[in-house]
N, C-alpha and C positions, 0 to 999 in steps of 0.2 A: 456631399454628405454620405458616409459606411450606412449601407442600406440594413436593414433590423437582422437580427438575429431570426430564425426559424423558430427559436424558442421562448423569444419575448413573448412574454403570455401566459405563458403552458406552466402548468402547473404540473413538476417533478417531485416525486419524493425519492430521500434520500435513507436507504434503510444502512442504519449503522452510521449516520449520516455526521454525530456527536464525536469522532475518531480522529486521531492525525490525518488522513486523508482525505475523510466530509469537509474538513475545515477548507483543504485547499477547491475541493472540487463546489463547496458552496460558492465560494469566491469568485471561481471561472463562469458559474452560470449566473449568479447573480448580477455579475458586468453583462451578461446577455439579455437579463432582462425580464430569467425563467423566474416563474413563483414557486419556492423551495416549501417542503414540510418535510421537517429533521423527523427519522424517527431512531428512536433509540429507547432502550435502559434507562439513559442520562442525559434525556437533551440539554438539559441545563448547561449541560457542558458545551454547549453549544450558542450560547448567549453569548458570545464575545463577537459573533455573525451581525449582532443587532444591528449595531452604526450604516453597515455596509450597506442595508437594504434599504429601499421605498418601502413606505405607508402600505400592510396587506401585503406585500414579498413576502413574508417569510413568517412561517409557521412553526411551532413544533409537536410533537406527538410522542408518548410516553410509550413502547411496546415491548415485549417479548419475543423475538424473536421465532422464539421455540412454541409458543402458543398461535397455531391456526387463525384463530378467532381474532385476534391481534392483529395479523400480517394482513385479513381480508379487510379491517376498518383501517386500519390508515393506507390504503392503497385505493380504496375505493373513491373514485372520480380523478384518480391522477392519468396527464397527458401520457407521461412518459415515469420510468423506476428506472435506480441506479440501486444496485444490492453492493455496497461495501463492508458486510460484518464479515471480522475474519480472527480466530482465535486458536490459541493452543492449550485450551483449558478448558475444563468443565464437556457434556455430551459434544463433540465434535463433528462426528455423523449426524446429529439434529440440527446444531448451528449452523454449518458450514455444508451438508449434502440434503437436507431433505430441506429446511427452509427456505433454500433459494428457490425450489419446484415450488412450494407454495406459493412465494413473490409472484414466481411470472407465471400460475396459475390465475391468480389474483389481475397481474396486468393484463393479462388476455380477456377474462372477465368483464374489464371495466373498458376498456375498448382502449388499453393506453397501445399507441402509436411507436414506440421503441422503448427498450430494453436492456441495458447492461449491465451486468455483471463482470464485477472485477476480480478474478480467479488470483493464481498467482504461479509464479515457473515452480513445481513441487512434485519431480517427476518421482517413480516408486523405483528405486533401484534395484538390478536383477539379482537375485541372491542373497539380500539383506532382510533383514527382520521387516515386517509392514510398518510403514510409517502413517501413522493415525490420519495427521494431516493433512499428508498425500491423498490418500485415501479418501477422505472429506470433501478436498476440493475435487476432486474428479468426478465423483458423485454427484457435486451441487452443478457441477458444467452439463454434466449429463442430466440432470432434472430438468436444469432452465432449459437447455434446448428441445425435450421434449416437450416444453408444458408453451412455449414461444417459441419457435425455430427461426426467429429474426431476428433473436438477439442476439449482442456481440458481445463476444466472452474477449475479457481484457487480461493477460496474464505479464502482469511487471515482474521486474526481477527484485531485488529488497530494495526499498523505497529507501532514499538521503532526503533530510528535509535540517531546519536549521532548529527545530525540536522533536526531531525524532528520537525514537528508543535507539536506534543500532548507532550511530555514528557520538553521541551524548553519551553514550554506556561508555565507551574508550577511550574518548575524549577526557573522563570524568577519572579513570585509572590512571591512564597515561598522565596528567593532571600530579596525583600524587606521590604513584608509587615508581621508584628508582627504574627495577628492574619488572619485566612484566609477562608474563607467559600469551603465546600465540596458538589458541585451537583453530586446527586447519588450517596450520601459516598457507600451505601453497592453492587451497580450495579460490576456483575463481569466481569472482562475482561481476556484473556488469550493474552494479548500483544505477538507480537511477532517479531522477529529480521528481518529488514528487508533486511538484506543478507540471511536467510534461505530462504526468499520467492523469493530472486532473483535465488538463488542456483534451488529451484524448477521450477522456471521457464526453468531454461538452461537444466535439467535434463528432462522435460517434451517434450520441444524442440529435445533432443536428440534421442529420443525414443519413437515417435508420435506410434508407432505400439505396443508399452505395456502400453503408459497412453491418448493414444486419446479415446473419446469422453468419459470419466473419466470425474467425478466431485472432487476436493480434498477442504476439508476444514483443515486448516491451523491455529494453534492456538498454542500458547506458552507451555512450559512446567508445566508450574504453573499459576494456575486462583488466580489473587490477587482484593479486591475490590477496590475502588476509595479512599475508606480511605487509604487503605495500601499503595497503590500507593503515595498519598500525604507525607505521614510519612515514607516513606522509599529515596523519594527523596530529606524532610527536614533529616533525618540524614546524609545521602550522604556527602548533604552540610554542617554539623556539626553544625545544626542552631537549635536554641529549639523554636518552633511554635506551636500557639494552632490552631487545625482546629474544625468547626463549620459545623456538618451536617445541611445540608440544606432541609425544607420539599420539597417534590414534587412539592406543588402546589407555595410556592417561585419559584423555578428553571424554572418553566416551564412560571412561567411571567418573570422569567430572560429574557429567550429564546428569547418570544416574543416580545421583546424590540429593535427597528434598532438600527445597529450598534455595537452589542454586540459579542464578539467571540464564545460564543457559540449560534446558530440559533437555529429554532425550528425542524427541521429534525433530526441535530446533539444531540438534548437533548433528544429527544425520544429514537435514537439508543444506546444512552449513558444509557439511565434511565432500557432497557431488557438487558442489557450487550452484553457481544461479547464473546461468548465461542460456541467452535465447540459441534456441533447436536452429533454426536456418527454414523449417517445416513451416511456420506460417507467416504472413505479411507481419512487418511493424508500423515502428514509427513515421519512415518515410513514405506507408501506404496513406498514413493519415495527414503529411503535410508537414510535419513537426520535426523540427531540428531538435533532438535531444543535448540535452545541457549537460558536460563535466563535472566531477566533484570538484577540480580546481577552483573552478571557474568561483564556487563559493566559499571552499575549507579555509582560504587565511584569515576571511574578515568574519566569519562566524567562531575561529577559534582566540580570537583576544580578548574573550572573556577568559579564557583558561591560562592567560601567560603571567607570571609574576607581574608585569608592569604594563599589565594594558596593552595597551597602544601604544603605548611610551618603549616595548618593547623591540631591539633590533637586531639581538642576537640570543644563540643559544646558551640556554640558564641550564645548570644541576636539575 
């Protein structure tokens, strides 16, 4: 018999927990056996978790991130915090750099046992305008680590999942339109699965005494560039498309334009890529074979091909 989980029992909360990413990392502890309290904005958005748990698993909790008073009640009596909010919108220094000081304020307080925080690769590049986001996140690593100095700062590179924002965005254009333009065709990214990063989360969690106050960056097995990425998810779909790189200084009045899906934070973090430093341990510190996008993009993309499934060559 696989002997129990360290975290069967323990009661984690999940701040931001309602997100594409709470979803999977609910998932990897609740196979553990931890007792979860979602908090969020919108836990409701998190009711699709129900089925998955036992009787008393799983909880949720309504908060603010940005209000103090909030982050100290639903954190109080938890074993162990996992901080996943992460946005490009609205005060970003309060969401993303002072809230997290608050969390592991709060988990020090209550005597919880480990701590992490899921950052993300978003380094500040030399010579370019300040990047909000950047900026945000580096602040909230530096908060949690003074306010908990055992916590393990997780930093992925853009998460692939089989409903995420980034890879459904192109998926959804390439899908209709003929021809298609490429911002950042050559910017490299190392995508990566975003059940390895929840897997790391539960295993970081498990083991706060061999990966606390650890940095891990977290990056796919293969750095592909934004072209390849585009032409690998029009084959998928079995669709013949022309793509059109686009200069820098296009993209970057894209950006600036309201209303447009790519912002100007996100184009700059897009335009240096997103591939792990070599500077801190990864995935193989923590045990974990990181998974390909191949390995999932053909059967996740026959929802987007003329014929299904029934599909076996390339369509207009």
């Amino acid at each position: 018999m696989a002997s129990k989980s360290a975290l069967n029992g323990k009661l984690v909360v999940l701040m931001g927990g309602s997100g594409f990413i709470g979803n999977y990392v609910a998932q990897a502890l609740l196979a553990r056996g931890a007792r979860l309290r979602i908090a969020s904005r919108h836990p409701e958005r998190a009711f699709n978790l129900k089925p998955l748990a036992n009787l008393g698993q799983l909880q949720f909790a309504r908060c603010d991130v940005t209000d103090r008073r909030n982050v100290d009640a639903v954190i109080a009596g938890a074993d162990a915090v996992v901080n996943l909010v992460g946005s490009f919108s609205g005060d970003l220094k309060r969401i993303m750099g002072e809230s997290p000081g608050w969390m592991a304020e709060a988990a020090a307080a209550t005597g919880s046992a480990a701590f992490v925080h899921v950052s993300a690769i978003a380094e500040q590049p030399a010579g370019a305008r300040e990047i909000e986001y950047a900026t945000a996140k580096k602040l909230g690593e530096q908060r949690v680590q003074e306010a908990f100095p055992q916590a393990t700062i997780l930093r992925p590179s853009i998460l692939f999942g089989k409903d995420d924002a980034f890879l459904s965005m192109f998926a959804g254009m390439i899908r209709f339109a003929p021809v298609l333009p490429v911002f950042g065709p050559d910017a490299e990214l190392q995508l990566v699965y975003v059940d390895d990063v929840a897997e790391a989360v539960a295993v970081a969690l498990e083991n706060p005494a061999a990966h606390g106050g650890r940095t891990f960056e977290l990056g796919g097995p293969e750095t592909l560039t934004m072209m390849e990425i585009n032409r690998r998810i029009a084959a998928a779909q079995r669709r013949k498309r022309r793509f059109l790189a686009m200069p820098d200084g296009v993209s970057g009045a894209f950006a600036a334009l309201p209303g447009t899906p790519l912002g100007k934070d996100q184009w700059e973090l897009l335009k240096q890529g997103s591939v792990v430093s070599g500077q801190h341990p990864g995935f193989e510190q923590l045990g974990i074979t990181p998974k390909p996008l191949d390995l999932f993009l053909d059967k996740w993309m026959v929802r987007y091909r003329r014929q299904g499934r029934f599909s076996d060559r390339a369509l207009p």
